[in-house]
C-alpha positions in Angstrom: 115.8 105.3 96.3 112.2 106.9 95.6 108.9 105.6 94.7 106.8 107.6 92.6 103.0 108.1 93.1 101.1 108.1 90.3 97.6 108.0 89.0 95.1 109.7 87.2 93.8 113.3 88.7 91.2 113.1 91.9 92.4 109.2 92.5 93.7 110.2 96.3 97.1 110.4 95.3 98.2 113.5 97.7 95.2 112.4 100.3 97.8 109.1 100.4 101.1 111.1 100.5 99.9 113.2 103.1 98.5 110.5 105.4 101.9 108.2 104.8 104.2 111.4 105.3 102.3 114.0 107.2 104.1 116.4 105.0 100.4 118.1 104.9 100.3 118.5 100.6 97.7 120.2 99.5 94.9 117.5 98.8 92.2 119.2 96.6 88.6 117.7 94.7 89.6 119.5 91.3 92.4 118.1 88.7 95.9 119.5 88.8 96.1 120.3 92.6 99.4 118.9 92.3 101.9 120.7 90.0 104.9 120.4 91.3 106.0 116.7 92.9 106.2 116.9 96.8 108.6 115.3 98.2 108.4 113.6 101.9 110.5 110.7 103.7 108.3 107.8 105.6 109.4 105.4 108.1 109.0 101.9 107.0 107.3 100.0 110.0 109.0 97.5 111.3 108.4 95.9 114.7 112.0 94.1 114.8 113.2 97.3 116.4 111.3 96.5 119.8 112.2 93.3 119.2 115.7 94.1 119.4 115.3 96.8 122.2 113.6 94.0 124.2 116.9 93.0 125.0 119.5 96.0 124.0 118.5 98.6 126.1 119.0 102.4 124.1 118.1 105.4 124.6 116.2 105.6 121.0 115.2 103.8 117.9 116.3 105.0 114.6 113.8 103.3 111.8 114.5 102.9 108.1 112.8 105.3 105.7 111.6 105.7 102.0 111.6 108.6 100.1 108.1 109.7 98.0 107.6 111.6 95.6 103.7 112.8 94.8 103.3 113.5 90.9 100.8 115.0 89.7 97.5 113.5 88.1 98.6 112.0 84.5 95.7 112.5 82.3 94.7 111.0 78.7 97.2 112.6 76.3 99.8 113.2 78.3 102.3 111.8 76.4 101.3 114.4 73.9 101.4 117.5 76.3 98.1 117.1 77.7 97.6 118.7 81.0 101.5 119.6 81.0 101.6 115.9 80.6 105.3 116.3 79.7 106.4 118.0 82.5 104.7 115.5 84.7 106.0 112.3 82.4 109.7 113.4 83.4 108.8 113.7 87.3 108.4 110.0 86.7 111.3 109.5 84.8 113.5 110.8 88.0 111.9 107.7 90.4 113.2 104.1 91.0 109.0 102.5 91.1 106.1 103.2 90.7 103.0 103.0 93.1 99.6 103.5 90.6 96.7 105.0 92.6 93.4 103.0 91.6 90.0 104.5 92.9 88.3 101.9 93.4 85.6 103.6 95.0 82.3 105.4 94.3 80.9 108.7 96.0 78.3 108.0 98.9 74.7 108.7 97.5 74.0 112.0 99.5 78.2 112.2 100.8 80.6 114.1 99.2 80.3 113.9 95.6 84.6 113.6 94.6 84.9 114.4 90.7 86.2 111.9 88.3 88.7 113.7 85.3 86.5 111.0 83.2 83.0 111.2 84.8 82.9 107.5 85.9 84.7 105.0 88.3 86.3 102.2 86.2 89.6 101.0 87.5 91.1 99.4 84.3 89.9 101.7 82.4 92.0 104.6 84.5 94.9 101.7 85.4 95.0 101.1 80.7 94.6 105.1 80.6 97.8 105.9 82.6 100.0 102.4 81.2 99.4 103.9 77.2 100.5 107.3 77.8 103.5 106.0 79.9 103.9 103.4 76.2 103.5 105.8 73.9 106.1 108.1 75.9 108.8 105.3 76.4 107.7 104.4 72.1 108.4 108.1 71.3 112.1 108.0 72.9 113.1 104.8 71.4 112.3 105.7 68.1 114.3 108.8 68.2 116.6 107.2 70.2 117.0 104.5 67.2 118.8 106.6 64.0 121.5 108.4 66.6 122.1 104.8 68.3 122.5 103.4 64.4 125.0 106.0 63.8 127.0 105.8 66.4 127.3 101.8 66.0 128.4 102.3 62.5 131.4 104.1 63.7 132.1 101.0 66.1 131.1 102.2 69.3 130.2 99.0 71.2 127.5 100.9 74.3 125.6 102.6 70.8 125.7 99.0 69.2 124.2 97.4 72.2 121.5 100.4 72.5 120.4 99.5 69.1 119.9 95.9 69.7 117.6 96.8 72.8 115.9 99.2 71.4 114.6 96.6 68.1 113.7 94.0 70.6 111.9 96.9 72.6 109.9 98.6 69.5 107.7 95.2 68.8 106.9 95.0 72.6 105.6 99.0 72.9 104.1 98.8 69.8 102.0 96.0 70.5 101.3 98.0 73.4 103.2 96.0 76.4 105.4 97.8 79.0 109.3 97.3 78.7 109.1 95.2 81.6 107.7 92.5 80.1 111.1 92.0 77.9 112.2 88.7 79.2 115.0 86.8 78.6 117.3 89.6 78.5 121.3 89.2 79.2 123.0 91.6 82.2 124.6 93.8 79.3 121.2 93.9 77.4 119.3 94.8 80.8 121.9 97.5 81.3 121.1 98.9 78.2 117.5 99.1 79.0 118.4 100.5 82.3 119.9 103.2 80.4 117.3 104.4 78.4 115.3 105.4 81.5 111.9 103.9 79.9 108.5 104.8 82.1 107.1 101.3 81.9 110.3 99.2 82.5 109.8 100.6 86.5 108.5 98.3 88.9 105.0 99.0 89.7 102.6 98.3 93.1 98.7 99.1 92.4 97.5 100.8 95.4 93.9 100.9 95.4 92.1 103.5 97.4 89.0 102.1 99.0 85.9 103.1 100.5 85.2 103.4 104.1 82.9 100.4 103.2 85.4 98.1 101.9 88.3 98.8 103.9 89.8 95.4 103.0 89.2 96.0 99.7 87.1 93.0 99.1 84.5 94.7 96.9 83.7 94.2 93.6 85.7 96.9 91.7 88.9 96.0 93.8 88.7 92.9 93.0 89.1 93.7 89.3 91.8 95.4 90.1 93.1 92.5 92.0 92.6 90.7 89.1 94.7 92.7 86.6 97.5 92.3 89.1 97.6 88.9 89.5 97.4 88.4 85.6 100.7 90.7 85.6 102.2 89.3 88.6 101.8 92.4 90.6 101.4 93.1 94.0 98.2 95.3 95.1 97.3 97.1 98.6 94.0 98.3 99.7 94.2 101.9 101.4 91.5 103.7 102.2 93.4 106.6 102.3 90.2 108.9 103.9 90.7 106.9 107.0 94.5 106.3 106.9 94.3 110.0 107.1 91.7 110.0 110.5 94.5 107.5 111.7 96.8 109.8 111.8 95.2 112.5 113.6 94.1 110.2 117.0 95.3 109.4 119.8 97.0 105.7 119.9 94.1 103.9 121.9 91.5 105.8 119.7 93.7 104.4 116.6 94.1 100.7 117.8 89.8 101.2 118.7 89.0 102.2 115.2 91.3 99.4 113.6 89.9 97.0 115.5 86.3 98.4 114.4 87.1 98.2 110.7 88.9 94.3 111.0 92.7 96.1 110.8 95.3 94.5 112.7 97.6 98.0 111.8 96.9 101.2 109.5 97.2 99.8 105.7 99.7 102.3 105.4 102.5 100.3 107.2 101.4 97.5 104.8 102.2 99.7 102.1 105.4 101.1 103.1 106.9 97.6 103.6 105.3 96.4 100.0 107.3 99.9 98.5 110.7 98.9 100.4 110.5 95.4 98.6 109.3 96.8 95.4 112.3 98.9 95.5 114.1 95.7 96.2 115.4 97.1 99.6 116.1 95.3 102.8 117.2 96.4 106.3 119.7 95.2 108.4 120.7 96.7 112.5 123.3 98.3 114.5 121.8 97.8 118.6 123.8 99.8 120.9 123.5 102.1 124.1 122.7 105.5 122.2 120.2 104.0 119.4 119.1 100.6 117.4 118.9 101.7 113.9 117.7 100.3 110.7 120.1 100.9 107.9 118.1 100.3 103.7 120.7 98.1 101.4 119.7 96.9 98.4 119.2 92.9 98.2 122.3 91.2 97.4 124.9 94.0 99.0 127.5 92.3 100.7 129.4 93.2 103.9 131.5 96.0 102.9 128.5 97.8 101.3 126.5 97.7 103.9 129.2 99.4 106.5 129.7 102.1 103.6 125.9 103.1 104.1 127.2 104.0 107.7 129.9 105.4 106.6 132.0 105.8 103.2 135.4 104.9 105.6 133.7 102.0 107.1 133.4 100.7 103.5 137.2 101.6 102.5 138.6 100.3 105.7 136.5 97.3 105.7 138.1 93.8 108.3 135.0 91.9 108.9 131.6 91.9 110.4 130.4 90.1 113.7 127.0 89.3 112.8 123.7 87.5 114.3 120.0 87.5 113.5 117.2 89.1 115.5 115.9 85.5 116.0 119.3 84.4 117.9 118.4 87.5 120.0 115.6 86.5 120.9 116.9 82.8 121.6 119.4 83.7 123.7 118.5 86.7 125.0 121.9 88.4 125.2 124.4 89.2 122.8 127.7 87.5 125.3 124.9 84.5 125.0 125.1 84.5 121.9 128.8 84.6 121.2 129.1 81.8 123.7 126.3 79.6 121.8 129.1 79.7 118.4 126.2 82.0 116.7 128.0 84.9 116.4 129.4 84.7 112.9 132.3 86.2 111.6 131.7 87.5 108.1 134.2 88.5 105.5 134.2 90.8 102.5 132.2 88.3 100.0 129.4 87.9 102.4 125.7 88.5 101.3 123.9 90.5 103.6 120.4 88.8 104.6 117.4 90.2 105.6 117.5 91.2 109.9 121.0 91.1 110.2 122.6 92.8 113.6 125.6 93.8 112.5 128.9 95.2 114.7 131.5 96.1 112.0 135.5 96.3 112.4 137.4 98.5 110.0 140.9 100.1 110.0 
């Protein structure tokens, strides 16, 4: 699974991928520093790991990552060709959801001056820029999508039938100028067919706004308008200064926990961004503790048993008995895992079960 980061030219977007990544992108004040996407992997924090090696003692910890992908500043026109707007339209096509970089931050009278592609700082304006050429692109593949679809239905082909009947409830929405995502009310089959056409704006989205060093917290007025515009579409938003997430990086771990302390930060934003990306995704982790590592294993929300031993391995999966499973919390209850076995919560867990959220799992398979 990858999210995408997106956003107009000179919003931070590489600044951000470099600081969550340290894959060291080149992070340049002019538009179009970014052609081609970078790709990089980032651990998602997650303090249940030293939880767990509280009482497990391993030799290492293993946490659950995220793949990014850094695209390249969409500009006004894109969907046209724009600033090889087309090119960078189907880098966005190739991710799972999206995280929209927002500047929501002016140049320091006297600082660095960083250019704007339109001259100004106006979050919604840049956050409607970026949403009508990803419309106008997912309006342009429906409608030539549309005649084949019609033609193939014709000659009884039930997927093309179902393709047309997504796409005319999709036109109405784009052309009013409304992502697909806001299609509600859809059945599984219809929502596969949507699925299917790949459409920019039917991705999940997180609004990551990148804040001043004055406004860490992103409390200020032009985040707040962006705050706004998320809670009106039921997004979720971050504040990320990513100039400092990027000092962060470079210091020593008492320096870090000084500074954050300094600036009212209980932990680097970043961490609070990589977790919000791992549920945008609709990801979740569960655990294997033993002597040579506790590891966090990604599953999407709602895999069951057998699913999740097939991420260790494809066998585990075919060759699937049952799962002996207990929560982090029992761990740290009880203390041990022969505790917890005696205490009855040690469940047994069959093929049907739904894997939750912090599951330790040991699994048995033939």
């Amino acid at each position: 699974m990858e999210a995408g980061i997106v956003g107009l030219p000179n919003v931070g977007k590489s600044t951000l991928f470099n600081a969550l990544t340290r894959a060291g992108a080149l992070a340049a004040n002019y538009p179009f520093a970014t052609i081609e996407p970078n790709v990089g992997v980032v651990a998602i924090p997650d303090p249940r790991l030293e939880l767990i090696r509280g009482y497990v003692s391993s030799e290492k910890i293993v946490p659950a990552v995220l793949r990014l992908v850094d695209i390249a500043g969409i500009v006004r026109g894109a969907s046209e060709g724009e600033g090889l707007g087309n090119k960078f339209l189907s880098h966005i096509r190739e991710v799972d959801a999206i995280l929209h970089v927002v500047r929501c931050f002016e140049s320091p009278p006297g600082g660095e001056q960083v250019l704007h592609v339109e001259n100004s700082v106006d979050p919604i304006r840049d956050i409607d820029t970026i949403d009508t050429e990803l419309m106008l692109a997912d309006l342009q593949l429906v409608e030539a999508a549309l005649p084949k679809a019609e033609r193939a239905a014709k000659g009884g082909d039930k997927e093309s039938a179902l393709r047309v009947a997504v796409i005319r409830k999709l036109l109405p929405l784009l052309e009013a100028g409304k992502p697909a995502r806001a299609l509600k009310g859809l059945t599984a089959e219809e929502q596969r067919g949507v699925d299917l056409l790949g459409l920019l704006t039917a991705k999940p989205v997180l609004y990551v706004m990148n804040v001043g060093e004055d406004d860490v917290l992103g409390k200020g007025e032009l985040a707040g308008r962006v705050r706004a515009r998320a809670a009106a579409e039921g997004m979720e938003v971050v504040p990320v200064c990513a100039k400092i997430e990027s000092e962060l990086g470079e210091l020593p771990e008492a320096d870090r926990m000084e500074l954050l302390g300094s600036l009212g930060m209980e932990e680097p934003a970043l961490a609070t961004l990589a977790r919000a990306a791992y549920r945008l995704l609709g990801l979740q982790s569960f655990y294997t503790a033993g002597p040579k590592e506790i590891r966090a294993w990604t599953i999407p929300v709602g895999a069951t048993a057998p699913q999740a031993a097939g991420v260790i391995h494809t066998d585990f999966e075919k060759g699937f008995i049952r799962s002996e499973t207990y929560g982090v919390d029992d761990l740290v209850a009880l203390k041990t895992e022969k505790a917890i076995r005696d205490a009855g919560r040690m469940r047994t867990e069959g093929r049907s079960y739904v894997m939750r959220d912090g599951d330790v799992c040991h699994f048995l398979f033939n």
